[in-house]
N, C-alpha and C positions, 0 to 999 in steps of 0.2 A: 307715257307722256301724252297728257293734252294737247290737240291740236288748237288752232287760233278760234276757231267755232265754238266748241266746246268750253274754252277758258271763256270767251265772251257770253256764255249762256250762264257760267257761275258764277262770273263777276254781278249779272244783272238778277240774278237770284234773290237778293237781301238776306242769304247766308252768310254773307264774309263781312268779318270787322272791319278786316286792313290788311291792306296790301302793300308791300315796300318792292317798286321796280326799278332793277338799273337796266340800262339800256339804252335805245333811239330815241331820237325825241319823239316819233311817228309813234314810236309802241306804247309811250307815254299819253301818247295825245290816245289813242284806241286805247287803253285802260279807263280814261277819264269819260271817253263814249261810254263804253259799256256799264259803268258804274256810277250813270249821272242817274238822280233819282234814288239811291239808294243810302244814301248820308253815311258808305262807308268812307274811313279816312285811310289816304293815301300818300305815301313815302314815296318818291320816283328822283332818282337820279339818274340822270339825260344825258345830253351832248357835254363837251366842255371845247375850248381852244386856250388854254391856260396862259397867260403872257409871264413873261419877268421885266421888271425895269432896273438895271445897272447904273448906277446912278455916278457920276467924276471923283467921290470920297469912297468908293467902294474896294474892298481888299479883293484885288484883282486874281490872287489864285485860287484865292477862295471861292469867289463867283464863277470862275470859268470852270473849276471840277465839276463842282456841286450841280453848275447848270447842263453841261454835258453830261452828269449823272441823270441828271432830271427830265433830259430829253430823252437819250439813247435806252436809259434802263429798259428792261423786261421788252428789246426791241422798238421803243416809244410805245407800246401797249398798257401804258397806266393811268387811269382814270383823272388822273393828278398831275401825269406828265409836260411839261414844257412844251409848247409847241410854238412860238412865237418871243423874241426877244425884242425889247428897246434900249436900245445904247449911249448916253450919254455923249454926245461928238466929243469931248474930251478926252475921253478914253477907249472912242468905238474903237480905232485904229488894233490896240493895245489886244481891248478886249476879244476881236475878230482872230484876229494872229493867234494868241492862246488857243481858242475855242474850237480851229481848224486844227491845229497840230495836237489839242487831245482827241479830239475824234477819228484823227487816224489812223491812234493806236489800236482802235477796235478790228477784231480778226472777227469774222463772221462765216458761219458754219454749223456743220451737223454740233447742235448739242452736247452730243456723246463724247464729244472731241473733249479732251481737255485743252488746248492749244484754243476752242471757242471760248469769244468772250459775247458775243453776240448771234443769238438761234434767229432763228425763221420766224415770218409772223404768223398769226393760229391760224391765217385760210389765206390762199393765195387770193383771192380779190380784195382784199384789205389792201395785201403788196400791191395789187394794180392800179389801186385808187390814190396811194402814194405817187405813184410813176405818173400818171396824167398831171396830178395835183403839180408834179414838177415839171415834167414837158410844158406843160401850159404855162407855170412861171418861167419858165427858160424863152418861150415865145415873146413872150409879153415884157424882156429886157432882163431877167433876174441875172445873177451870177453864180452856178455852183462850184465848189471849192472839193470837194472832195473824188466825187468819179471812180469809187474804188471798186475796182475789180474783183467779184464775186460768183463761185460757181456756182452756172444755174440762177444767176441774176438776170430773170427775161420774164416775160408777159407770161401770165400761171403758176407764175411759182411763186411760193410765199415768203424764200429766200431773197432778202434785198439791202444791198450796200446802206448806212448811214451819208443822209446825208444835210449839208449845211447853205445855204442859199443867203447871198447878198444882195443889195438893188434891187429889193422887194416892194412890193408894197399894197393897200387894201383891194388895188384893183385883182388882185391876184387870190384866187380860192383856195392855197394854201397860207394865207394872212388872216383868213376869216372863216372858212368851212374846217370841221374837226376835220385831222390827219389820223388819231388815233397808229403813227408809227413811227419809223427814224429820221424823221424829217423835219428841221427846223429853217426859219428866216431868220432874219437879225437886220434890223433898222435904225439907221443912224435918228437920233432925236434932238432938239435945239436945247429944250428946258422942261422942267416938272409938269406944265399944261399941253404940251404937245405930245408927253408921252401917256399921259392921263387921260387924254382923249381918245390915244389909238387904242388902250385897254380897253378902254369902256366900248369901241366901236366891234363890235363882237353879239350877238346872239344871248352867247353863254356865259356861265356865271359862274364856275365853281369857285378856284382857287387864283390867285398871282402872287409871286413874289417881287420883294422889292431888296435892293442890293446897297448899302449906304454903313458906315457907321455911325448916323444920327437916329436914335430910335427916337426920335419927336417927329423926327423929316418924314419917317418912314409913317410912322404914326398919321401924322396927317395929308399924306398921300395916302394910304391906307381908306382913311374916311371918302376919300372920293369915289374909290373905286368898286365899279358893282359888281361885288364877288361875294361866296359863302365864307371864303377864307382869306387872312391876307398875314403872309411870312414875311419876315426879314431875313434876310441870310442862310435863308433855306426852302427847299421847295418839295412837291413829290413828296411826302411824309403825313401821316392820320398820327395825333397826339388824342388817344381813347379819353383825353379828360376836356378834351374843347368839341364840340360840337360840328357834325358835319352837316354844311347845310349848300344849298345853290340858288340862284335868282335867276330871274328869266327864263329863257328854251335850255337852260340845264336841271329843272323843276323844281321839286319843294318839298317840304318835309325833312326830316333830320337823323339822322345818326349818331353815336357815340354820345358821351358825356352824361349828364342829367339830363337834358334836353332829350336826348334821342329816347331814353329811357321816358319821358316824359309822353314822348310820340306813342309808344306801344303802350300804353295805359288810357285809363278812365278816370278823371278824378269825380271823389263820389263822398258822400258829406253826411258824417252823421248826427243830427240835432236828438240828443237825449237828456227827456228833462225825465230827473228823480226827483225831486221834492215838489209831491204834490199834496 
């Protein structure tokens, strides 16, 4: 294994074609160092804070599984994960009450357990950066709903409750810094413009979903929002035939589909004339 010295001595070589990074945005930003001056092309997939918007016509158990699925999966450790919702006031009420009572279901534990439905996170300081991320929302006014008792739930371990936070908001570093775990807010919103703004008020850019049964509505909120990807009625999922892409401090470059395929190539042109 290459230390960080060494990768940066080969990246600035003008041996390497291309590189595709996922990771921090910092590891991103030092790849783009190291390989400035050399016109290789570079893939980097960075930070993300993933939003959804729930919208008053949305099929309410549909959005609340799906979205629970989207946060808590794989621990919230998926690149794609839910980390932030927007609630329509019409049906926050509705949708908050679902959203606590599925996440309660989660039993959280060893692995090995079959009776676990939810493991540990892959390093316990990922777990601690959740725990501040929330202590600091809980100072600053939030409401948590869940509190569920977990062994070996404490500072160093990378075993940690799911949890759900109300009366959020941008002032708060779990509204706007990656959590990358079990950790979601949820925000009452007035109308389409006010939740469209708090998406967009974000860094990152990969993915959002949007929750409606009008695929027009969805459609053109959709166009507003600065992200690589934009779902309706689903979230958390790569479809190998659409293109993985991000905007902003989640970076650039593409994956999957034609596109992505298009990134790992050259295109190169052959003019051949026979009749001379």
């Amino acid at each position: 294994v290459m230390n960080h010295a060494q990768t940066e001595k080969l990246l600035g070589s003008g041996k390497i074609d291309h590189v595709n990074f996922t990771g921090s945005v910092a590891g991103g930003r030092a790849i783009e160092k190291a390989a400035a001056g050399t016109f290789m092309t570079l893939g980097l997939e960075l930070g993300g804070k993933d939003p959804a918007y729930v919208l008053g016509d949305a099929k309410m158990d549909h959005a609340v599984a799906n979205l629970v699925d989207g946060a808590f999966y794989n621990s919230g450790q998926c690149c794609c994960g839910i980390e932030r919702v927007y609630v329509h006031e019409k049906v926050y009420d509705e949708f908050v009450e679902g959203f606590i009572a599925e996440t309660k279901n989660y039993v959280v534990g060893n692995p090995l357990d079959q009776a676990t439905t939810m493991g540990p996170m892959a390093q316990a300081r990922f777990a601690d950066l959740i725990r501040e991320q929330k202590a600091e929302a809980l100072r600053k006014g939030a409401k948590a709903h869940i509190n569920m008792k977990v062994a070996n739930d404490e500072q160093g371990s990378p075993y940690l409750a799911p949890e759900v936070l109300t009366e959020v908001d941008h002032q708060m570093s779990v509204m706007r810094e990656e959590s990358f775990g079990p950790i979601v807010g949820i925000m009452k919103v007035r109308n389409d413009e006010e939740a469209i703004a708090l998406m967009n008020d974000s860094p990152y850019g990969l993915t959002a979903s949007i929750w409606t049964r009008d695929t027009d509505h969805a459609a053109a909120i959709g166009d507003r929002i600065e992200t690589g990807t934009v779902f309706m009625n689903r979230c958390d999922y790569l479809d190998p035939a659409l293109v993985w892409t991000g905007v902003k401090d989640t970076g650039k470059g593409a994956a999957l589909s034609a596109i992505g395929y298009d990134n790992l190539t050259r295109p190169k042109s052959y003019h051949l004339r026979e009749a001379i």
